[in-house]
Structures are given as C-alpha cells and as structure tokens.
N, C-alpha and C positions, 0 to 999 in steps of 0.2 A: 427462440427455436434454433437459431444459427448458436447461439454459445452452446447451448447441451451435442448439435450436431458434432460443434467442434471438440470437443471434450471427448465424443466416440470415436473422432477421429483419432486423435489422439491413443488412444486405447488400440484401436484400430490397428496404428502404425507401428504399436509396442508388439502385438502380438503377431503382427506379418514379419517382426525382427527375429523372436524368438521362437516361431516354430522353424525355422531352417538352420539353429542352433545344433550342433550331433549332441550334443548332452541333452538336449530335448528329444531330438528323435529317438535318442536311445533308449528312452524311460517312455515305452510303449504308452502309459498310461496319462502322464503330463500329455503326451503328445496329443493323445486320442481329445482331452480334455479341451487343449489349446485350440484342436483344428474345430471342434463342433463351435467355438466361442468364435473363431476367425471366421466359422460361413453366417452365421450369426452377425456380426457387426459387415460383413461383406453385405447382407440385405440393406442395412442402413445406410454404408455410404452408398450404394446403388440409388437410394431415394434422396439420399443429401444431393449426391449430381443432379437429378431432377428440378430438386428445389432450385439448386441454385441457376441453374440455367432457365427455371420459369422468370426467375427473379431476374436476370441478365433480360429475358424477353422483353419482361415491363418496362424497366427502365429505358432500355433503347428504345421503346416504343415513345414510352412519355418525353423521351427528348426530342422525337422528330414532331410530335404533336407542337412542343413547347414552338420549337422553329416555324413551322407551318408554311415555310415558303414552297412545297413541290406538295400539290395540291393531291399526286397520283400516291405520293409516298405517304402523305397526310392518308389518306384513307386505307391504303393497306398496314398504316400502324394501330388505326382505331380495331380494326379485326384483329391484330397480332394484342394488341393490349386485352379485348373481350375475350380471346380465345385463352392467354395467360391467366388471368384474373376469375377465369371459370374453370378452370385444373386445378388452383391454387391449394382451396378449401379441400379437397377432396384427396391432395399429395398430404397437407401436412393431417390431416386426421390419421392414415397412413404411416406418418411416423411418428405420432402420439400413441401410434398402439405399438409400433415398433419399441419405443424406448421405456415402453411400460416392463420392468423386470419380470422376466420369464422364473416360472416354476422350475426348480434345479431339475424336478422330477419328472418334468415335460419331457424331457430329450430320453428316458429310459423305454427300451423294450419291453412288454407287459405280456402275462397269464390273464386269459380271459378263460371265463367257465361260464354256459350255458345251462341251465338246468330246468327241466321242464317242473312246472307251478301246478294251479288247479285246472282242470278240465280232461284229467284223465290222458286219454290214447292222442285225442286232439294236440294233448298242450303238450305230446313230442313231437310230434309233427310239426308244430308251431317253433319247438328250440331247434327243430330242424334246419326249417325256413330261418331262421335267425343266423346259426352255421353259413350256411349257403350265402346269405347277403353278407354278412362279414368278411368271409372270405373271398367274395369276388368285392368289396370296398379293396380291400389290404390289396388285392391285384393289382387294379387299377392303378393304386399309390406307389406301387412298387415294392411293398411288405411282403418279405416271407413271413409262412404260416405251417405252423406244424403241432398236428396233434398229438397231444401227450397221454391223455387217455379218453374212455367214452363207454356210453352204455347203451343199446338202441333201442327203443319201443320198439313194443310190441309190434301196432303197425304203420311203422318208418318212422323216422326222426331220431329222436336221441333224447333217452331219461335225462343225461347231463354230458358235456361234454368240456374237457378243456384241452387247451392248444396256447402254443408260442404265437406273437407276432413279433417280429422285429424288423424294424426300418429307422427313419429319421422323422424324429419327437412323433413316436406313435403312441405313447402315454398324454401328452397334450391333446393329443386328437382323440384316443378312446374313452378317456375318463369318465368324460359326461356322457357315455352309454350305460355307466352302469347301475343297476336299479330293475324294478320289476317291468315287462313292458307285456300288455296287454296287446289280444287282438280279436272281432266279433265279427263272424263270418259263418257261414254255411260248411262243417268239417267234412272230412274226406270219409270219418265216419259215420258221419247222422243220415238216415236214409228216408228221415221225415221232411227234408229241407226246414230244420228250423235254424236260427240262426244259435251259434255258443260263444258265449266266452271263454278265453285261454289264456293263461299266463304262463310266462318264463322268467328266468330268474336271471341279470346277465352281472357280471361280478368282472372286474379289470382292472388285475393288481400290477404295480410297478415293478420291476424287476429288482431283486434283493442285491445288495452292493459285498462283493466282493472283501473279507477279513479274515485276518489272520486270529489264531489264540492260542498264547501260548502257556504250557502248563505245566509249572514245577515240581518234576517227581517229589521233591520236599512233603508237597499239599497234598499228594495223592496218599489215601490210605486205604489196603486193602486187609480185606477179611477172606478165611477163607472157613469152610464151615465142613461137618461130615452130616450126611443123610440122617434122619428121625425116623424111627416109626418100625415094622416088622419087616422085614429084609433076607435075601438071601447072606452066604458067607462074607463076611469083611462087608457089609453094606455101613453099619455105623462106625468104621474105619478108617476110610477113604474118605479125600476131601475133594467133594464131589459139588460143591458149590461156592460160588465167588461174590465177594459184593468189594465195591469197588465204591469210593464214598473222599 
C-alpha cells in the first residue's frame, strides 16, 4: 500500500511543479487537464496523511504497551491502538478505490434527455418528475443545468426533454442513470384510483471533445448544374445548383 502511495506521490509532486510552469498556464487546455489530475491525486495524498499517521498511532502505541512500566499510559495505549486498528480497514478500502484508474470520461460535462415511454399522458408527467429530481440532485452538488430543448404533455410534464449538466466528474456520477426507469402509482390522470405503470426513457451522453479538420481545397470538388424540366426564361441556363463532393 505505502509503495503504490508512494509512486502517487511522486506523480503528485511532478504535477504541483508543472501546473505553476507559464507555458503551462498558457496552453489553457494542458492546464485545465493538469489541474483536474492535481485535485485528483490531492484526494490521495489527503488519505495517504491519514494512513500514515494511523500507522504512526499504532506503533507508538505498541511501544508503550512493549514497555509497560506506567500502568496509566499502558491503558490509554491499549484504546489509542483499538481505536487505530479499527479506522485502519476502512482508510485503506478508501484508497483501493481511490487508486483504482478513473474513467477519462468521468470528469466530462454530459446531455441528458428525458423522454416520456409507455403510459400515455401519465408517462409525461412522470419524465416530468424525473426533470425536477435531477435538477434539484445537480443543485445540491453544485451542477449547472440548462435546458436545450423540450416538448410538454399534454397534461404537465414533458414528452422529452433535454438539458446541459456541467460540474466536476458529472459523467461519473450520471452515467448509471441511464436506461429506462419505471414507476406504478395512482396518476394525476386516473380518476378510478387504479394503480398504472409508466415509463421514461433517460439517456446521458458525455460531452463531445473539441477537433479541429482541416480540408484541402486540392480534395474538394465542385459541380455545378443548370435546372431540368419546364421553366420560365433562362430556367435551363442558369446554374442554379451546387454539389460539393
């Protein structure tokens, strides 16, 4: 555990050199890169401190035990050692998941789209409700949320709806919403009180990566063509259509 700690350190201390570099700051995009990867390993050492000063706890502990001669300190080490040795398990699981290699695609901003499934007027109502808990989730986390388009039932909700999230790794955290989700309840429609089911559809895509393309008039070849067919004056004359190929 302490060698792989060590090794992030390592890493750690390469990229606290290199983001305060001006050739790095310059290159908006290295930088943006470097600093998500520096709070990233900043989580690790935060829990490598941890370890090691639980580690520092025990030992000191097990040498006053070893000694044994202050009968008072003897018994406040046994509690410093149970209390050490019961945090332990639970730090380094902690940073078994930490040092587990993240998704590149975790850290991107994502399109989520809503769209109401089977059950009629219910199941917009229902992608409604979906709308509404998502967006006050992304509140809470700090996520802005902006809707890019939508379409509303009939009565309330939303045939489909899609919207921006963007915050920090909101791709990690939405992903595994997406998929059909069902819900069976009493509608706002049914005036028998019977119970329906209703499905929505919820979709959360990664944000597309920024490319350039570049394209040499060389390879472009256009045509250009004159109108067909029964026409006023100069109709089959004029070159009134383009193809580009």
């Amino acid at each position: 555990m302490l060698e792989k700690l060590e090794i992030v350190k390592q890493r750690f201390d390469e990229v606290s050199d290199l983001i305060i570099q001006p050739d790095i700051i310059s290159d908006q995009k290295k930088y943006v890169q470097l600093n998500k990867e520096y709070k990233d390993l900043r989580e690790i050492m935060d829990k490598r401190e941890q370890y090691l000063e639980l580690q520092d706890r025990i030992t000191e502990a097990e040498e006053i035990l070893a000694d044994g001669s202050d009968p008072e300190m003897t018994e406040m080490a046994k509690l410093q050692l149970d209390e050490a040795r019961g945090a332990l398990p639970a730090l380094e699981e902690d940073v078994k998941m930490l040092l587990v290699p993240k998704d590149p695609e975790d850290a991107k901003d994502v399109v989520m789209e809503i769209r109401a499934g089977t059950g009629g007027d219910e199941a917009s109502i229902f992608a409604g409700d979906l709308y509404r808990m998502y967006t006050k989730y992304c509140e809470s986390k700090g996520w802005k949320t902006h809707v890019l388009d939508f379409s509303e039932g009939t009565s309330g909700g939303y045939k489909e709806i899609q919207f921006e999230v963007a915050g920090e790794d909101v791709y990690g955290t939405l992903k595994f919403e997406a998929g059909v989700h069902r819900v069976q309840r009493v509608p706002q429609t049914e005036t028998q009180g019977r119970v329906h089911t209703s499905a929505a559809t919820v979709m959360v895509l990664p944000e597309a990566e920024d490319f350039e393309v570049h394209i040499d008039p060389k390879d472009v070849r256009i045509d250009f063509f004159c109108s067909s067919g029964p026409g006023g004056q100069s109709v089959n004359t004029t070159y009134s259509a383009v193809r580009l190929t």
